[in-house]
C-alpha distance (Angstrom), angle and dihedral (degrees) to the residues before:
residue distance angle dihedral
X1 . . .
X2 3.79 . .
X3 3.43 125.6 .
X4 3.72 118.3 -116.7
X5 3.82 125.6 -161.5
X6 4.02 126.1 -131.8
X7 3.79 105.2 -120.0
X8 4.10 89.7 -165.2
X9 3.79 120.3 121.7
X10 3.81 93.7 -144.0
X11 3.70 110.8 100.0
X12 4.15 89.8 -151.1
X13 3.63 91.9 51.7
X14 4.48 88.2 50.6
X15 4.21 91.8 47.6
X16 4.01 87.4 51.4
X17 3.43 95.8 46.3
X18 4.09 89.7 44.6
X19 3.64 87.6 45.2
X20 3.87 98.1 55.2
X21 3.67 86.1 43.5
X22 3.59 91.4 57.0
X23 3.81 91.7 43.3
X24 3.72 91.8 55.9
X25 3.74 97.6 39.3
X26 4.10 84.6 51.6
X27 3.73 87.1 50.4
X28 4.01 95.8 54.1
X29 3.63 84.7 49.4
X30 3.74 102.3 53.4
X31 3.87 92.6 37.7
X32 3.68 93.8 51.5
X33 3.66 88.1 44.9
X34 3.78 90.7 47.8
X35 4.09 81.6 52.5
X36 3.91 99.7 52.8
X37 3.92 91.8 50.0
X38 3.59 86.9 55.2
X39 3.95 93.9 51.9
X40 3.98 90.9 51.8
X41 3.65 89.0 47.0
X42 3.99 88.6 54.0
X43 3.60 88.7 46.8
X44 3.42 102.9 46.7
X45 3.64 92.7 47.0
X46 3.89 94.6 49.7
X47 3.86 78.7 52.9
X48 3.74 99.9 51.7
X49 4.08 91.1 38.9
X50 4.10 82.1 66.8
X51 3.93 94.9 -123.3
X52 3.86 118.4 -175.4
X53 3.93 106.8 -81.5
X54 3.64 92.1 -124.9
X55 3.54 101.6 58.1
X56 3.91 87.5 31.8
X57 4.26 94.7 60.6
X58 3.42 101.2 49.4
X59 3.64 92.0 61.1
X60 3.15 102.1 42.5
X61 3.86 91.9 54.5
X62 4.12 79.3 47.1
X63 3.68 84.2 53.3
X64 4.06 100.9 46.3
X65 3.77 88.7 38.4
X66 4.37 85.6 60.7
X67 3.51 88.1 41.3
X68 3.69 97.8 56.4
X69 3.79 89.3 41.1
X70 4.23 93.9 55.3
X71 4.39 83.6 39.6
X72 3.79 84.6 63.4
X73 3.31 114.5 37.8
X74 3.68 99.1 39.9
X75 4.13 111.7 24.4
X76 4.04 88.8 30.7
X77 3.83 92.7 43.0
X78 3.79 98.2 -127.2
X79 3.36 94.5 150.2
X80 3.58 98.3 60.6
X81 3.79 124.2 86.7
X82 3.52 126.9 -80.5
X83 3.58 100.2 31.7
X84 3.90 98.0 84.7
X85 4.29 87.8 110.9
X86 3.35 91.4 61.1
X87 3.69 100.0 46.0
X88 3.42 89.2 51.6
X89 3.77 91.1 61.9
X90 3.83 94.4 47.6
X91 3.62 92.5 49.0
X92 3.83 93.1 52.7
X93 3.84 93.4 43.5
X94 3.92 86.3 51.4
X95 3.69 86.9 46.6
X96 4.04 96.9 50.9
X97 4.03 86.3 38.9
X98 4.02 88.7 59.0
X99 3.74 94.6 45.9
X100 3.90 94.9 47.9
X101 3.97 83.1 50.3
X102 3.46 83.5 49.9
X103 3.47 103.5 53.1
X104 4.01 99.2 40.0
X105 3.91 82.4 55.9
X106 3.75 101.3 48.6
X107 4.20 84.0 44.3
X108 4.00 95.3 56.6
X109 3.63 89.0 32.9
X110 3.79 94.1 58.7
């Protein structure tokens, strides 16, 4: 979602389009907010219901993992413009953190 700029002179026709962009921004943040509470809720009941652990794990590391995603691209404003640098640098430390993970699991494993 990048952020584009009004290029009109009129003042009225910049606060509208500021507005709207504020209304939809607002509405990404309360709909993805609205989404999260509904993934703990499904967690917590598939906790409390006393599920098998092994199907129970995996989805709640599915779970977190959307979580974290929706966290950072809409309440840590990822997705706007600008920010590509640092999102380049999470993703790698996420990528060296899962293949360190990795590689301490296959080495106990085997």
């Amino acid at each position: 979602m990048a952020t584009q700029q009004s290029t009109s002179a009129n003042p009225k026709v910049n606060y509208k389009y500021r507005r709207n962009k504020a209304r939809q921004e607002m509405r990404t943040q309360v709909t993805s907010f609205a989404l999260m509470i509904f993934l703990t809720l499904i967690a917590f009941i598939m906790v409390m219901a006393g599920f098998d652990k092994y199907f129970v794990l995996p989805v709640l590391l599915v779970l977190a993992a959307v979580q974290v995603v929706l966290q950072l691209y809409n309440f840590m404003h990822m997705s706007h413009k600008g920010h590509e640098g640092v999102a380049l640098f999470l993703y790698t430390g996420v990528f060296i953190a899962f293949i360190t993970i990795l590689t301490f699991l296959t080495i106990v494993w085997w």
